[in-house]
C-alpha positions as CSV (number, residue, x, y, z in Angstrom):
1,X,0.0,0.0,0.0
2,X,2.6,2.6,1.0
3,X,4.1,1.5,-2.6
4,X,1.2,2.9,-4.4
5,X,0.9,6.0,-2.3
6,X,4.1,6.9,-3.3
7,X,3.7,5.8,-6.6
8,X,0.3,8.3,-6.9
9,X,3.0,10.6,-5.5
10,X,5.0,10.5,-7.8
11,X,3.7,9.8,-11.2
12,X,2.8,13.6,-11.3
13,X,6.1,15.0,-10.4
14,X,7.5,12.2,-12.8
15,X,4.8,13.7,-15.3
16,X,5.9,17.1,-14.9
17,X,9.3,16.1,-15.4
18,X,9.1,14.7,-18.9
19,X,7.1,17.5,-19.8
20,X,10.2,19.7,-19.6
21,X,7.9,22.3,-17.4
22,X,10.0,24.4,-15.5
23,X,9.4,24.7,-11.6
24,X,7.5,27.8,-11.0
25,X,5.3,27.5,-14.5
26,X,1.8,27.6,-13.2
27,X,-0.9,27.1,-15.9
28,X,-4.0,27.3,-13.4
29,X,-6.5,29.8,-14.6
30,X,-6.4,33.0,-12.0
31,X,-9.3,33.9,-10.2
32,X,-8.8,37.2,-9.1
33,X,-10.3,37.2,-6.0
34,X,-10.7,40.5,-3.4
35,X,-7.9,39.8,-0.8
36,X,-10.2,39.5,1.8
37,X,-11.9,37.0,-0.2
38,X,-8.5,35.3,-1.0
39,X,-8.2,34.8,3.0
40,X,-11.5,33.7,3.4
41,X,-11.3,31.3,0.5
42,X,-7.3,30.0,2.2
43,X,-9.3,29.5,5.9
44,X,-12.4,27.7,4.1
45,X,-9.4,25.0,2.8
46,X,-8.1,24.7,5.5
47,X,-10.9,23.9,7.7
48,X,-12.2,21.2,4.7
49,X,-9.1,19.9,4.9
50,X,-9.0,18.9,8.5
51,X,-12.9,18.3,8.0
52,X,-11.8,15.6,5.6
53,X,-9.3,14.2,7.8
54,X,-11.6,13.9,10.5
55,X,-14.1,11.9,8.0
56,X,-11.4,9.9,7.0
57,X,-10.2,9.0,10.2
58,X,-14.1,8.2,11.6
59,X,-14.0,5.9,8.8
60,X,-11.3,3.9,9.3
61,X,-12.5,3.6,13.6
62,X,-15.6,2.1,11.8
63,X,-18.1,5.1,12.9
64,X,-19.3,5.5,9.2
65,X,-22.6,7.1,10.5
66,X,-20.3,9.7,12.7
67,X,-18.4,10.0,9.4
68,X,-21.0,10.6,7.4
69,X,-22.8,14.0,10.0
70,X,-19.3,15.1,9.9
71,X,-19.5,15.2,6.4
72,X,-22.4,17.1,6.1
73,X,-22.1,19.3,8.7
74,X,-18.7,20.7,8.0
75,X,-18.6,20.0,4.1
76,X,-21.8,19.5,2.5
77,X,-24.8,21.0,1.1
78,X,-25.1,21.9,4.8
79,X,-22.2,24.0,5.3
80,X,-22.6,26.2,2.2
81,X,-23.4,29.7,3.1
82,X,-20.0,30.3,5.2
83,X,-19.6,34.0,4.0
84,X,-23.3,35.4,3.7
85,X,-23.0,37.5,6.5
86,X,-19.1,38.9,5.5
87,X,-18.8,42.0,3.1
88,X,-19.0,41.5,-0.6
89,X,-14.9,41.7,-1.1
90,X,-14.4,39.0,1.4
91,X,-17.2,36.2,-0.2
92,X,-15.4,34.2,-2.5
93,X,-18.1,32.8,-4.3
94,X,-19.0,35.9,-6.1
95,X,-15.9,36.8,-7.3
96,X,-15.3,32.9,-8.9
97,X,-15.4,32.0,-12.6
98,X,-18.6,30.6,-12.8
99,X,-17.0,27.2,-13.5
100,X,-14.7,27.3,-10.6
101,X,-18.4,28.1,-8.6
102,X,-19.5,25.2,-10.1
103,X,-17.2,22.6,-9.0
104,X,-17.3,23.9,-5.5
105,X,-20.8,23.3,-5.6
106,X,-20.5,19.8,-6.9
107,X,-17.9,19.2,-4.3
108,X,-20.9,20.2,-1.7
109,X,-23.2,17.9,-3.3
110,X,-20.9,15.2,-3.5
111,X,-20.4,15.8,0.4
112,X,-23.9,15.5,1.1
113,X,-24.1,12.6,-1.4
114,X,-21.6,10.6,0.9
115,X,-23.1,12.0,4.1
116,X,-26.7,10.1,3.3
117,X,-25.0,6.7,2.5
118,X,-22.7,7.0,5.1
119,X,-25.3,7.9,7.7
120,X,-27.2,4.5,7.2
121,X,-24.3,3.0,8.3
122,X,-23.5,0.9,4.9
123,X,-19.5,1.4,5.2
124,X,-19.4,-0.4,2.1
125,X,-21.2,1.6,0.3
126,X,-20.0,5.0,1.5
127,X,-16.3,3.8,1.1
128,X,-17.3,3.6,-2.4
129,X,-18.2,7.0,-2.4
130,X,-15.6,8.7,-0.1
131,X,-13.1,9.4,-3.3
132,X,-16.1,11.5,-4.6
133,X,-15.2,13.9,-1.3
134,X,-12.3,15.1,-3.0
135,X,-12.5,14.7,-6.8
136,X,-14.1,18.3,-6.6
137,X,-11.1,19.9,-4.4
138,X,-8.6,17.7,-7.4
139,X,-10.6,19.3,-10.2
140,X,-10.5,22.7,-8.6
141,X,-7.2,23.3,-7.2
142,X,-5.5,21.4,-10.7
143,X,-7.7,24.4,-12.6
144,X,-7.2,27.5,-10.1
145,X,-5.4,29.3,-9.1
146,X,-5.6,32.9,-6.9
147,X,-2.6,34.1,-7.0
């Protein structure tokens, strides 16, 4: 296992490579986002991120209905809506390319997809869904950029 991880590792670096791109070479599409937007958008990852880990890790301690109210609570349809209440130049979904919206969205719904398998308990089932939680952030961060 650790074998492939590594190998997943490095077949993009290793892809890079042979491309002959240079370090530094970023060909993400900017979204020119407000600063304040920019930091609220940076604290949003974050907090997926270690939203995600603490799916993952629920998971793996066999609580797949805990896993899947985590899920929706802190990263699907549920938890959209984060910014409503800040000023326009620190809501990042506004100042998105509509596509780079879009697959935030789906990452929501793909959330909340998981969430309702997960919360009947079915691990099998909702393991089978848990690479859907990130294919969104994938897509997204391999597109965008913000600076």
């Amino acid at each position: 296992m650790k074998n492939l991880v590594f190998a997943l590792f490095l077949l993009p670096t290793a892809t890079v490579g042979s491309a002959g791109l240079a370090f530094g070479e970023d060909s993400r599409q900017l979204a020119t986002l407000p600063p304040p937007a920019q930091e609220a958008l940076r604290e949003e990852m974050r907090d997926n991120l270690v939203a995600l880990n603490e799916v993952l890790s629920l998971m793996v301690a066999g609580k797949v209905k805990e896993a899947g109210e985590v899920a929706e609570a802190k990263l699907g349809v549920s938890a959209m809506g984060k910014h409503r209440s800040k000023p326009m130049d620190a809501r990042p979904g506004p100042h998105m390319p509509p596509a780079m919206h879009g697959i935030g969205m789906d990452g929501h719904k793909a959330a909340s997809e998981f969430a309702a398998v997960a919360k009947t308990g079915d691990r099998d089932k909702a393991l089978a869904l848990l690479p859907n939680l990130t294919s969104a952030c994938v897509a997204c961060h391999f597109s965008y950029r913000i600076r």
